[in-house]
C-alpha positions in Angstrom: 112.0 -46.2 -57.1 109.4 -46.8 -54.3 106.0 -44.7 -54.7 104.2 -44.1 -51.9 100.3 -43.3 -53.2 99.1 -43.5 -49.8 94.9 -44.3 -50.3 94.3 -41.3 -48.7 95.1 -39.4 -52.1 92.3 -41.4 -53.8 89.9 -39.6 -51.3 90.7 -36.3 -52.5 88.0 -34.5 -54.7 91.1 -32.8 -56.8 93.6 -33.2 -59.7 96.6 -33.5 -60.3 98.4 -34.3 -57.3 102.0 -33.2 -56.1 104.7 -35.2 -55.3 108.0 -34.8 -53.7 110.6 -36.9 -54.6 114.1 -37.9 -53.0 117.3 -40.1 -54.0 119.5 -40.5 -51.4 123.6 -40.2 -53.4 125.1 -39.7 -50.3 127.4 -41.7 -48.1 124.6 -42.8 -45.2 120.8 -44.1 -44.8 118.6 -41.1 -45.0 114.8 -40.8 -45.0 112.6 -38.0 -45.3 108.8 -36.9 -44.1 106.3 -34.8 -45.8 103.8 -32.7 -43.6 100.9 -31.2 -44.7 97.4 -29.8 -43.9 94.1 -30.5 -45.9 91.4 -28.4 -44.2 91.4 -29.1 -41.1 93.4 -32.3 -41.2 97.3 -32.5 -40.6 98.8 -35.2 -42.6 102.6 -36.7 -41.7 104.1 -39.3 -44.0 107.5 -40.9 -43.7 109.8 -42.5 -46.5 111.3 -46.1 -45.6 114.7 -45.6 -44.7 117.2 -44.9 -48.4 120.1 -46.3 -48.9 122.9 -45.5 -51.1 121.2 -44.7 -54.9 117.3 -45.6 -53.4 115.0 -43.0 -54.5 111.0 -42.9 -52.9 108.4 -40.3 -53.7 105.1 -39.2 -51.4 102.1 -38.0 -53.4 99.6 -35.7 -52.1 96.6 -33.5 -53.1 96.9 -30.1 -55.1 94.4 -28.6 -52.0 97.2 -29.0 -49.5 98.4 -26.2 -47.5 101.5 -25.6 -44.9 103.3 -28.1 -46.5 106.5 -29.1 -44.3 109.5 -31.6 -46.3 112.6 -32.3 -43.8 114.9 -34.8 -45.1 117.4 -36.7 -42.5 120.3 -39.2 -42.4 121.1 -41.5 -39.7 124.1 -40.9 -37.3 126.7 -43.8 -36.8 125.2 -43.5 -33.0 121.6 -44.2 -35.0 120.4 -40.7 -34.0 119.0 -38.4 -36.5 120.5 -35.4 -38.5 118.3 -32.9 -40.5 120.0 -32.8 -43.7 117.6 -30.0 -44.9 113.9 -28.5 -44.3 111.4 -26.7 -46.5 108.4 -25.5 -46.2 105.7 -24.2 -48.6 102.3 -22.6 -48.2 101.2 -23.7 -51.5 101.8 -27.1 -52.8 104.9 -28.1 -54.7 106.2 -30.7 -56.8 110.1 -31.3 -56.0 112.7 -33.3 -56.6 116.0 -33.6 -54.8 118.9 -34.9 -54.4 121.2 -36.2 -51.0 124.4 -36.2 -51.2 127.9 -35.6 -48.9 128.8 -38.0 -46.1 127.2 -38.1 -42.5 129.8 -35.8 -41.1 128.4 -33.3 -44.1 125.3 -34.1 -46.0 123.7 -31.9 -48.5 121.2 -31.8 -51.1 120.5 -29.8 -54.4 116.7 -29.9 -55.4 116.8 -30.4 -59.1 115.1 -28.7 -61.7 113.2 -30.1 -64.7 113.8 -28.5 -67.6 110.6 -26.9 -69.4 110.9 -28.9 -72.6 110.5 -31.9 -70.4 107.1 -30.9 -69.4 104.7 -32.5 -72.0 103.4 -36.0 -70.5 103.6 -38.3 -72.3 104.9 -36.5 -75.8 108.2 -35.7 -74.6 110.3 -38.7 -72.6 112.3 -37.9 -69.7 115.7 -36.1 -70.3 117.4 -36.4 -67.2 117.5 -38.7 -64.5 115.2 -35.7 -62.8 111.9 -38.2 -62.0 109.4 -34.8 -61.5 109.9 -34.3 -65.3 108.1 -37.3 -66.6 104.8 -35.4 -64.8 102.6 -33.0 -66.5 103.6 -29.6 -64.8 100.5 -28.1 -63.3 99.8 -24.3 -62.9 100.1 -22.7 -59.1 
């Protein structure tokens, strides 16, 4: 799995972080983007492009706001689908899933379980990478 801990994360005065992670299952190349606002300052990060079974993850600061994920695949024309959007005013930690074929894509965002919330006392149970995180309070 690719991380991207973009430096600008290291300038923020606050911990933990939130992350949003994607594995693309599904039948096409997909990528995703993560939009956000810190203060004043609008932030737009984009995944490499995912291939069958590639995951990536974007980290950003807990004092992000207006927080924008859209996931897409690429047509067999090499135009763009949304697959999904989401949006948040407070930040999130998520994890999700692409699946489906370009004709129909989909996603599921996955759960952690609570029992998998203790870092690092309790190893991952699933194949959910959000779980292997401390879970933080909102």
């Amino acid at each position: 799995m690719f991380i991207c801990q973009n430096q600008f994360i290291h300038n923020y005065t606050n911990a933990p972080a939130n992350f949003i992670t994607i594995t693309n299952a599904g039948a096409y190349v997909a990528y995703f983007t993560v939009e956000f606002y810190v203060g004043s300052e609008f932030y737009n990060h984009k995944s490499p492009n995912l291939p069958y079974g590639k995951s990536f993850e974007i980290i950003y600061g807990s004092n992000a706001r207006q927080i924008r994920i859209t996931a897409y695949c690429y047509t067999a024309l090499g135009n763009s689908k949304i697959i999904f959007k989401k949006t948040s005013y407070t930040p999130i930690s998520a994890y999700f899933s692409l699946g489906g074929t370009v004709f129909s894509p989909n996603f599921t965002e996955v759960p952690c379980p609570p029992n998998n919330s203790i870092f690092p006392k309790i190893p991952c149970q699933t194949s959910c990478c959000c779980c292997c995180y401390p879970k933080t309070s909102k």
